[in-house]
C-alpha positions as CSV (number, residue, x, y, z in Angstrom):
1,X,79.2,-187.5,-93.1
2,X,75.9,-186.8,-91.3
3,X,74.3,-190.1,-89.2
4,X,78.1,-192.2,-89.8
5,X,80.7,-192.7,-86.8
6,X,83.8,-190.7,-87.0
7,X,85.7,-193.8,-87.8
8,X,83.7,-194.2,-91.2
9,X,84.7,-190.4,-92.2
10,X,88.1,-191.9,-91.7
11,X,88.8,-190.2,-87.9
12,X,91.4,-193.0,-86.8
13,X,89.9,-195.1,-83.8
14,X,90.8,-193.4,-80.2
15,X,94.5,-194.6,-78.8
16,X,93.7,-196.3,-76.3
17,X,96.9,-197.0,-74.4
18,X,97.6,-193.3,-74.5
19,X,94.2,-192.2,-73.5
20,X,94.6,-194.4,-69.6
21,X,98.0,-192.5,-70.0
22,X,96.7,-189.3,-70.1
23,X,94.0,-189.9,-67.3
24,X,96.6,-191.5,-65.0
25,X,98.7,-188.5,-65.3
26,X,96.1,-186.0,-64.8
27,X,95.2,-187.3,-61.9
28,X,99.0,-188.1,-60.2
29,X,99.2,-183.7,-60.4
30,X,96.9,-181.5,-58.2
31,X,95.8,-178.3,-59.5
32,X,97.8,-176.6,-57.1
33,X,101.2,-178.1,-58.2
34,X,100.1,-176.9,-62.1
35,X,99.9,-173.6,-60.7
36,X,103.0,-173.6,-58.7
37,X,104.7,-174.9,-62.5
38,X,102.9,-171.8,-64.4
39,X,104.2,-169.1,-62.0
40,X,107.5,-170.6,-62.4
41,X,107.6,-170.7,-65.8
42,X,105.6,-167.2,-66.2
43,X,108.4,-166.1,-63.6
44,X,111.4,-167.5,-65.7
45,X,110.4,-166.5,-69.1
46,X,110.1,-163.1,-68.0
47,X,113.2,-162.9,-66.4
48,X,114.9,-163.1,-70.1
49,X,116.2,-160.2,-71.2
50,X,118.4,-159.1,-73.8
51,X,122.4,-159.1,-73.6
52,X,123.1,-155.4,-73.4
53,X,119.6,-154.0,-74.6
54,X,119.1,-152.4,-71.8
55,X,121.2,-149.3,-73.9
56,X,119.7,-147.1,-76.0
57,X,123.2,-147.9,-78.1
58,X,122.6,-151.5,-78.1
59,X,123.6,-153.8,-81.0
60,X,121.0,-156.2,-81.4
61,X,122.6,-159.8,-83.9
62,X,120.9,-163.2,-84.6
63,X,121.5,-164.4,-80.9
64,X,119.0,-161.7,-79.8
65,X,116.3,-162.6,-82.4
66,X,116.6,-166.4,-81.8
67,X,116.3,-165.5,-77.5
68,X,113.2,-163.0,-78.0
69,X,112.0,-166.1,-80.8
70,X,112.2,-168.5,-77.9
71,X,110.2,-166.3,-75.5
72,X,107.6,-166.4,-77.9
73,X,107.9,-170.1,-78.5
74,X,107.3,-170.6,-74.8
75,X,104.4,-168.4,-74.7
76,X,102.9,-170.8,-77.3
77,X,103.3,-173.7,-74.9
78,X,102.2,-172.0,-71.8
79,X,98.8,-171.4,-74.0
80,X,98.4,-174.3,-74.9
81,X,99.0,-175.7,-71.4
82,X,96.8,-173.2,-69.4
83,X,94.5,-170.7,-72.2
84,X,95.4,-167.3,-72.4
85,X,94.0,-165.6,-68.8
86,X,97.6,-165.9,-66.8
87,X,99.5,-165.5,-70.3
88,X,98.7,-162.2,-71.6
89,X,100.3,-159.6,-69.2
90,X,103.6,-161.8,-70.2
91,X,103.0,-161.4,-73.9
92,X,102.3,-157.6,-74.0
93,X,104.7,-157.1,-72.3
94,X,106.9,-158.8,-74.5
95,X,105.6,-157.2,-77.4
96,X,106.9,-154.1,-75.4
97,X,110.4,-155.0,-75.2
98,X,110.2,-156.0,-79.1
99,X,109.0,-152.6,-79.8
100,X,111.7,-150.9,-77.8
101,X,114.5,-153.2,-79.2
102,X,113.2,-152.0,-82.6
103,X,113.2,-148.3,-81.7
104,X,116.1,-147.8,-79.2
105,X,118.5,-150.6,-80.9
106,X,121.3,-150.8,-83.6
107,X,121.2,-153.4,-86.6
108,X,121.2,-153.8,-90.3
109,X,118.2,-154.2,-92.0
110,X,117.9,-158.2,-92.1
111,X,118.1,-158.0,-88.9
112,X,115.2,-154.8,-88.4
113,X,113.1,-156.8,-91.1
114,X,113.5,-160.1,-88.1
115,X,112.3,-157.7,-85.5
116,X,109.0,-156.4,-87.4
117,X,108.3,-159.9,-88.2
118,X,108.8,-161.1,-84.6
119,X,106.5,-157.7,-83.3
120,X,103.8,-159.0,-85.8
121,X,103.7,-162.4,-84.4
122,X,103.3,-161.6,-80.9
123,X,100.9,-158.7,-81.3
124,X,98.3,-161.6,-83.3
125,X,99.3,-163.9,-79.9
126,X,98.3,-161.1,-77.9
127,X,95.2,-160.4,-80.1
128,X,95.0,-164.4,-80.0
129,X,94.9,-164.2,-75.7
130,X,92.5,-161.8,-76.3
131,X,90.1,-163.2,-78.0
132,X,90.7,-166.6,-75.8
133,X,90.3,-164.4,-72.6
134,X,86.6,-163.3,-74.7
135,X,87.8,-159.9,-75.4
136,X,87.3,-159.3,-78.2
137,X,88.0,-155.5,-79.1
138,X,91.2,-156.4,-77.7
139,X,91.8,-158.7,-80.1
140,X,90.7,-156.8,-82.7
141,X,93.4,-154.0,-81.8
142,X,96.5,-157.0,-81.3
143,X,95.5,-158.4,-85.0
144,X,95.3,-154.7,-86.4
145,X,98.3,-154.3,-85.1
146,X,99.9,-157.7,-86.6
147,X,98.1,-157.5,-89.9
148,X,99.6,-153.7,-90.9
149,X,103.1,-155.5,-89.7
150,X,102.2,-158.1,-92.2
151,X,101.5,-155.4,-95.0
152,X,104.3,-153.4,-94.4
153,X,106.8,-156.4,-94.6
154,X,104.8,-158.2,-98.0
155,X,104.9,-161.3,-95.1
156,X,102.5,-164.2,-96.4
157,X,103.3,-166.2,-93.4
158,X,102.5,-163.8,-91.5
159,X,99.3,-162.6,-93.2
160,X,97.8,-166.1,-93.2
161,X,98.1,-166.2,-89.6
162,X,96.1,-163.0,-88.9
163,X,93.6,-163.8,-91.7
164,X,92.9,-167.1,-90.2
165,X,92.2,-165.7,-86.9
166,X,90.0,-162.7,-88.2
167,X,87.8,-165.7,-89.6
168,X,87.6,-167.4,-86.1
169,X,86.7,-164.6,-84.3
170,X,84.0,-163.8,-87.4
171,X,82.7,-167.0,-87.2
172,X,82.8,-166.9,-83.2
173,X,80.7,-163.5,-83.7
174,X,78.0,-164.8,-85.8
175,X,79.3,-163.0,-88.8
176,X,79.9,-166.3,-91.0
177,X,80.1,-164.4,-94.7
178,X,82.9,-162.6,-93.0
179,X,84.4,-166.0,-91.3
180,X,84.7,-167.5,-95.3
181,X,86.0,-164.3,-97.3
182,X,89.0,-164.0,-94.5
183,X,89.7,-168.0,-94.4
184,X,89.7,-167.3,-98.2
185,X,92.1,-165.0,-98.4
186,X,94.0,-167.2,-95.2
187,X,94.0,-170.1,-98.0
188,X,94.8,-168.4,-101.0
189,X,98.3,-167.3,-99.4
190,X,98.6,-170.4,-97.7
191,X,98.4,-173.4,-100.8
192,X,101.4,-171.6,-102.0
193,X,103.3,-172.5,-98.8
194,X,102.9,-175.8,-99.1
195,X,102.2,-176.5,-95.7
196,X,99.3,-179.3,-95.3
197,X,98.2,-178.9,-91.9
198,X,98.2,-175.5,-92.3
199,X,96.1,-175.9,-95.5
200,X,93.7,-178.1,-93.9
201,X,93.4,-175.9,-90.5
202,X,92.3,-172.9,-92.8
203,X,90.1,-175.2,-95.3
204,X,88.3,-176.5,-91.6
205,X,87.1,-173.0,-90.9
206,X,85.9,-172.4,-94.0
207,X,83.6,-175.2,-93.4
208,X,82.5,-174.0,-90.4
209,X,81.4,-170.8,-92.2
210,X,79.4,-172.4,-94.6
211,X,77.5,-174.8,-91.7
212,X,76.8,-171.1,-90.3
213,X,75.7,-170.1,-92.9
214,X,73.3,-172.8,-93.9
215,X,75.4,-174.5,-96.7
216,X,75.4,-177.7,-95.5
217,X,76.6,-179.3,-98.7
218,X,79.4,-176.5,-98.7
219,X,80.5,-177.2,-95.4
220,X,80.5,-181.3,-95.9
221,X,82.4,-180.4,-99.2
222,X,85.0,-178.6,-97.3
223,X,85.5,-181.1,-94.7
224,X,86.0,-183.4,-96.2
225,X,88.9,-181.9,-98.5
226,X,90.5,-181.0,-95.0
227,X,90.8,-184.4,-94.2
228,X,92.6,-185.1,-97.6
229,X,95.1,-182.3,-97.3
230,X,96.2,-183.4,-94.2
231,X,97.0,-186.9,-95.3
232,X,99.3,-186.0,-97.6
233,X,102.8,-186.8,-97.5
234,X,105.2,-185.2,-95.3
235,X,107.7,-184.4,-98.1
236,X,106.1,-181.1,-98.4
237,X,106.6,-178.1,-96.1
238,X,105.9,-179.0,-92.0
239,X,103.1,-175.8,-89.5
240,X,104.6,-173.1,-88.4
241,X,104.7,-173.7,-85.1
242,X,101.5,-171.9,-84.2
243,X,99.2,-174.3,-86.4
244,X,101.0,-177.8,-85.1
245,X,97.6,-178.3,-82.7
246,X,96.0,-178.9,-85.7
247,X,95.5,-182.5,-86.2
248,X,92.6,-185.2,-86.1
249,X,91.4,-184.7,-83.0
250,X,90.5,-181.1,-84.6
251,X,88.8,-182.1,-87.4
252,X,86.6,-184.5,-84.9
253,X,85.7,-181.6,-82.9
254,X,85.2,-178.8,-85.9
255,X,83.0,-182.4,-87.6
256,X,81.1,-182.5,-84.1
257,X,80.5,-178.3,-84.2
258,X,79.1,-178.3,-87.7
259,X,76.6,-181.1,-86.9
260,X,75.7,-178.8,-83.8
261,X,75.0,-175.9,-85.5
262,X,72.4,-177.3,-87.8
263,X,71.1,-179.4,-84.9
264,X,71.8,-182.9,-85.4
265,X,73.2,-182.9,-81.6
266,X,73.3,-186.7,-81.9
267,X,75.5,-186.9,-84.5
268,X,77.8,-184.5,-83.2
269,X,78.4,-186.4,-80.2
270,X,80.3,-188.8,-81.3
271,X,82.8,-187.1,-83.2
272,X,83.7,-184.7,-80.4
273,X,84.3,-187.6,-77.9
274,X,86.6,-189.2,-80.6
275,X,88.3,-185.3,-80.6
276,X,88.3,-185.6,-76.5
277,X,89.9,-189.1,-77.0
278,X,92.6,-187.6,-79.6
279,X,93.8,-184.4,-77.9
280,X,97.4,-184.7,-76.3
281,X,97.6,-184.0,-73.0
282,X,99.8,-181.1,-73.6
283,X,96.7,-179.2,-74.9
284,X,95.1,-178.8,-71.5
285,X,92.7,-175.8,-72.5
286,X,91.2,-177.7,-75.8
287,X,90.5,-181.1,-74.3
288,X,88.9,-178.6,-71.3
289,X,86.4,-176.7,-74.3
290,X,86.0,-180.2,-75.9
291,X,84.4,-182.1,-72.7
292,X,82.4,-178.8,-72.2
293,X,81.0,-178.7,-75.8
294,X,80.8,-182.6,-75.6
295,X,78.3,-181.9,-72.3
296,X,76.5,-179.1,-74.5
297,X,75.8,-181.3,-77.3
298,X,74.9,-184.6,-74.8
299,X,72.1,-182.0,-73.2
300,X,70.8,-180.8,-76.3
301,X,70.4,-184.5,-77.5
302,X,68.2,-185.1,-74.8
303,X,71.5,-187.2,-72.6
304,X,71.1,-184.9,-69.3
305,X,72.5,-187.3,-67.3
306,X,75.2,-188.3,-69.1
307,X,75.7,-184.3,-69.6
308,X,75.5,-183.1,-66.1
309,X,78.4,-185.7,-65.5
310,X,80.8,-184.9,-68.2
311,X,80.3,-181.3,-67.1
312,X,80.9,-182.2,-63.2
313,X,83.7,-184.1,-64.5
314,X,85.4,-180.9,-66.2
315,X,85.6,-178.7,-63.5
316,X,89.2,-180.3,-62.0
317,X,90.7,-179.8,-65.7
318,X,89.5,-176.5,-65.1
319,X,91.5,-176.0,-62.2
320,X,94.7,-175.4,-64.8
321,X,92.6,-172.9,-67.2
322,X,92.6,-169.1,-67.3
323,X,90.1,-169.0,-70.6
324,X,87.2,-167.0,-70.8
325,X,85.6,-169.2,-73.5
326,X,85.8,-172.3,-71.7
327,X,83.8,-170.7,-68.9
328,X,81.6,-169.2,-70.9
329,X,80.6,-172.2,-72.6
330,X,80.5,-173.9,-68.8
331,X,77.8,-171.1,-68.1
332,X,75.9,-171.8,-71.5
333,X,76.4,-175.7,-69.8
334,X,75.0,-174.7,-66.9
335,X,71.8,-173.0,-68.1
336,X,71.0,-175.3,-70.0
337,X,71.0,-177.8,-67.8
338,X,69.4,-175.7,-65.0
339,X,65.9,-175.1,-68.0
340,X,65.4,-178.8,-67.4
341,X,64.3,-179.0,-63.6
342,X,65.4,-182.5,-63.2
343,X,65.5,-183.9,-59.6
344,X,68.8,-186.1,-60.8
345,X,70.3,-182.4,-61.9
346,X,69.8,-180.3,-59.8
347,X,72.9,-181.3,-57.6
348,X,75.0,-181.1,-60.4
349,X,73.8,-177.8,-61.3
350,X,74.0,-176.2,-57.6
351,X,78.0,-177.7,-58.4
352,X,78.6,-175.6,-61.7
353,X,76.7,-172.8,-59.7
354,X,79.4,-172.9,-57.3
355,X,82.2,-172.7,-59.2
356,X,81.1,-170.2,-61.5
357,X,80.5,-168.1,-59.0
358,X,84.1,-168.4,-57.6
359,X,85.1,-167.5,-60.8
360,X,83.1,-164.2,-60.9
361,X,81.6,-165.0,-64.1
């Protein structure tokens, strides 16, 4: 695992027809026209409302669940597309209409027990925005929120979701013993879904616990049983919807973290270009946070140059991003570029300077 290529670990080797693809579209679309396309879409996802729940008499069916479902499907996307900065407002206040539905509306019970479910999924994507936007009390609050939903309905689905994030923000907060007991419990619930992706998502950040906590062995261990379960056959249960980003270009770029956090920046590099080469275009926020931890890494191995371009070269994708990690691993870029006093650097660090600074960070 350590000091072998990400195709030897089994990584498949980078698509290459779809890679010139992917950079000959992101270059026919300016930044401006993205934005244009997220207000739209921001615009006419909140313009949905309910058929007659406007009434405090209203009788809420199946065709009310699967429209507020659908919101939060699209809110999905629209993260994916553009990190969580522009989407939040949308989603709280759609976890605000849920919560009046459920309080001012009519309906049976299977159709009450939908609604709790679908209030606990959005408050964990709110709590999920949060923690995207680098907030993270408020994410904390949001997954309180969706883990007593959880509780209350006896909802493993839904518990697994919020126990996986509490272990990325752990992990995230330098609190790594916490980041494996919640992926634990996360994994526990989830082998008896039968989901593989899902399985191996939670099994990934497990691994990236044990790196942070020093258990190398553990963390290779773990890794490498992620990359089984998601090889297994399709005949068993597909994601939910929120884990379908999980894939190999994932596993590259959890692979390239763990080698970072024990230092062997060399190694990590190649398996987080292989993730960069991987990610669908659709995912415009994580190939953004790949290329910038791709440029981290590259500096730390001693590549400057090489770094100071790959983190030049970010900035347009960053034109489409509202996410506070992104920039604040462009800052951590940045510095660490800047402690080098390099004549060949110093433009490109008076360029990340710049932009940070229009970006009030």
């Amino acid at each position: 695992m350590f000091g072998m290529s990400p195709v030897d670990l089994g990584f498949p080797p980078p698509p290459l027809n779809k890679i010139e693809y992917i950079e000959r579209e992101s270059g026919e679309t300016s930044g401006l026209d993205r934005r244009m396309f997220l207000a739209d879409t921001l615009g006419t996802a909140a313009s949905i409302t309910l058929s007659g729940s406007d009434s405090s008499s209203a009788s809420v069916g199946t065709s009310d669940i699967a429209e507020l479902r659908e919101v939060l499907r699209s809110l999905y996307a629209l993260d994916d597309a553009f990190g969580g900065g522009d989407v939040r407002s949308l989603a709280i206040r759609h976890l605000r209409r849920i919560r009046r539905v459920i309080n001012t509306g009519s309906y049976p019970d299977s159709i009450g027990r939908q609604l709790q479910l679908l209030a606990g999924e959005t408050a964990e994507h709110c709590g999920w925005l949060h923690y995207d936007a680098d907030q993270q009390d408020g994410a904390r609050r949001f997954w309180g929120e969706a883990l007593t939903t959880a509780t209350m309905l006896r909802d493993p689905g839904l518990e697994v979701l919020v126990f996986a994030s509490l272990s990325m923000q752990a992990i995230h907060e330098d609190r790594p013993r916490d980041g494996y007991d919640l992926a634990r419990a996360a994994r526990l619930r989830a082998e008896a879904m039968r989901s593989p992706i899902l399985v191996s998502m939670i099994v990934a950040r497990e691994a990236r616990a044990l790196a942070k906590m020093q258990d190398n062995s553990g963390a290779r261990r773990e890794l490498a049983c992620a990359m089984r379960v998601i090889e297994r056959s399709e005949k068993e249960r597909p994601a939910p919807p929120w884990a379908a980003f999980h894939g190999h270009a994932e596993l590259g770029y959890t692979q390239g973290l763990i080698n970072a956090e024990i230092g062997h920046h060399n190694a990590a590099v190649p398996f987080l270009r292989a993730a960069l080469a991987h990610q669908e275009r659709t995912y415009t926020r994580n190939r953004a946070l790949y290329r910038i931890t791709l440029a981290r890494s590259l500096v730390l191995a001693g590549e400057i140059d090489e770094a100071a371009s790959e983190a030049v070269a970010s900035l347009p994708h960053l034109e489409e991003v509202e996410s506070g990690r992104v920039i604040r691993r462009l800052k951590e870029v940045r510095n660490l570029l800047a402690k080098n006093d390099s004549r060949t650097t110093a433009d490109p660090v008076e360029v990340l300077s710049d932009y940070l600074k229009e970006r009030a960070i």
